[in-house]
C-alpha positions, 0 to 999 in steps of 0.5 A: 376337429375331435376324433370319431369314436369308431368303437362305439359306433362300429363295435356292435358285434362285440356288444351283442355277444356281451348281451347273449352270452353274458347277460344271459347267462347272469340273468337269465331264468334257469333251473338249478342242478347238480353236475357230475362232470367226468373227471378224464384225465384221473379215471382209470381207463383204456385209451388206446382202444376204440370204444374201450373204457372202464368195465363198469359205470358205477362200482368196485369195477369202474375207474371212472371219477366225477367232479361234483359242481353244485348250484349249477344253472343250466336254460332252455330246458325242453319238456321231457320226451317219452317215446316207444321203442322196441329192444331186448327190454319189449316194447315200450316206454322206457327211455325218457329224453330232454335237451337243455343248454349252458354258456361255455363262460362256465369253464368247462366242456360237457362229456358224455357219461356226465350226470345232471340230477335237478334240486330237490330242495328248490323243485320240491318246495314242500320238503316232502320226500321225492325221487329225482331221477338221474340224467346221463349225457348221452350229446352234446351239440356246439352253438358257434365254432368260436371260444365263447359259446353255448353247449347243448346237451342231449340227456337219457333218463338212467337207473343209476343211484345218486348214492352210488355215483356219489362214492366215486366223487373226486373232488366238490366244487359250487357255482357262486352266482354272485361270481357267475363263476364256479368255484372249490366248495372251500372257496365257495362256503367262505364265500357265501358265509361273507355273503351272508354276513354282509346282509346283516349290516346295519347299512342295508337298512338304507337301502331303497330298491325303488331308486337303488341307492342308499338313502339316509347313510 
């Protein structure tokens, strides 16, 4: 009598996790990003004092550093929150908020004092001239208490200015989606420079998307 595929029959949880965190995360919709994740462990700062850190964000006196992770998909992004408050400033709207969320599957943890700035060439289509704001994280929540799961991060609108932010960029990385990984720019470019190579093969001529094999070969 043949052995009973328990696996595929009682395997079900492992599946389900497969098709949230991992189909989703490939297909997905999504906005594209620039993140600027806060490179720790090269930034010059006090971490012996509660609440100490750098003098300043950006500038001569600042030692922080960021990594910079272009083409960067990130979901679930929530309507933009304009709220009033009271402070030193007055009373008014100043601080706009939104939440969004990305898969842990990425490889790395969200920090507070990381940026998201949105593409401008993929949200403003007509290449007119447009100023995208900068977005800070200011929380991050945690979906699962387990090795995969989905971050949430809470952003605050900031005054910052991307060319600022820029000068203290350590070093350039890029999510290739064809991967669904995120790699070195080098890596990256060489990557998508064979990506585009391989569209112009005679061979994709044959192609037919209707049934997705290639016909005629």
């Amino acid at each position: 009598m043949p052995a009973q595929n328990w696996y595929r029959l009682n395997h079900y949880p492992s599946e389900f996790l497969e098709q949230v965190y991992e189909y989703y995360a490939a297909h997905g919709i999504a906005y594209i990003c620039t993140y600027y994740h806060l490179d720790i462990d090269n930034s010059i700062i006090d971490k012996t004092v509660l609440d100490s850190g750098s003098y300043e964000r950006l500038g001569d006196l600042s030692g922080l550093v960021w990594e910079k992770i272009t083409l960067l998909p990130i979901y679930n992004t929530e309507q933009v929150q304009v709220a009033f408050t009271a402070d030193e400033r007055g009373f008014g709207k100043f601080d706009q908020t939104t939440t969004l969320n990305f898969p842990s599957i990425y490889g790395f943890t969200p920090t507070a004092k990381d940026f998201i700035i949105f593409d401008e060439t993929i949200i403003n289509k007509d290449n007119e001239p447009s100023n995208v704001p900068m977005y800070q994280v200011v929380n991050k929540e945690k979906a699962t208490n387990s090795w995969l799961t989905f971050w949430k991060i809470n952003l605050q609108i900031k005054s910052e200015r991307k060319d600022d932010l820029e000068l203290q960029v350590r070093d350039v990385y890029s999510f290739v989606d064809y991967e669904k990984q995120i790699y070195h720019i080098d890596a990256a470019t060489q990557m998508y420079r064979m990506l585009e190579l391989n569209s112009n093969l005679i061979i994709n001529d044959s192609f037919k998307e209707n049934i997705g094999y290639y016909i005629g070969i």
